[in-house]
C-alpha positions in Angstrom: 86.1 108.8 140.7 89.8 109.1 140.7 91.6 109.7 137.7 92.9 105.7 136.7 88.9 105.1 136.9 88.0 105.2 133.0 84.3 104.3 131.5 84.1 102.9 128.5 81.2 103.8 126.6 79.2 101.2 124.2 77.0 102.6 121.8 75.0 100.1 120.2 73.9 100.3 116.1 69.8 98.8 116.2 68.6 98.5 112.6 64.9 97.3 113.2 64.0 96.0 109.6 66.9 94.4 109.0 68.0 93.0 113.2 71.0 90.7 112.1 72.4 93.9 110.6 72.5 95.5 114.3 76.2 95.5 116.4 78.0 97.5 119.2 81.1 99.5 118.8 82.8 101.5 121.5 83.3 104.4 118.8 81.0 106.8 118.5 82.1 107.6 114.7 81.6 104.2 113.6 78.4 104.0 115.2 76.9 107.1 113.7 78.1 106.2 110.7 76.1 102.8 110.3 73.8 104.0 111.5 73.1 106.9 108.6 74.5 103.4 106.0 72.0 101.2 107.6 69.5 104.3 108.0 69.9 104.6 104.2 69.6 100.9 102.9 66.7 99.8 105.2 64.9 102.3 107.2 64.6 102.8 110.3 67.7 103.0 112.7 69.1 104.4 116.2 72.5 104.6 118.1 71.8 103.7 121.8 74.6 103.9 124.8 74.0 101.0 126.3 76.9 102.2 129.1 75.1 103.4 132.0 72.3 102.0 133.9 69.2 102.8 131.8 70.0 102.5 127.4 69.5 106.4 126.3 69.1 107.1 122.2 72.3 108.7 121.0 70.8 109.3 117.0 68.1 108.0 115.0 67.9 108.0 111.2 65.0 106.9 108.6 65.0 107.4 105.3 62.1 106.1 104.7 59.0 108.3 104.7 56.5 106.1 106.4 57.5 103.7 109.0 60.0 100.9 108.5 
């Protein structure tokens, strides 16, 4: 990889109780960030870069004791 070659990384927000509340960013602050907001209002929610060739989990957050 030559130095003009950049890779942009996605990170994508998934907020499994509430799935229309779910989006991609390409900044990793924003993304942690809803992802504690969401984590706090409905449960259970993980930061995924979706960027290379398999998704790997970034951050997961759940405030909620038991489950969703």
């Amino acid at each position: 990889m030559d130095s003009s070659t950049q890779v942009i990384m996605i990170y994508y927000v998934r907020c499994y109780p509430a799935p229309y509340e779910s989006t991609a960013t390409d900044d990793l602050e924003r993304a942690t960030t809803l992802c504690v907001e969401l984590g706090a209002k409905y449960g259970l929610t993980e930061v995924l870069n979706t960027s290379g060739e398999y998704n790997s989990v970034v951050m997961t957050h759940n405030s909620k004791r038991f489950g969703y």
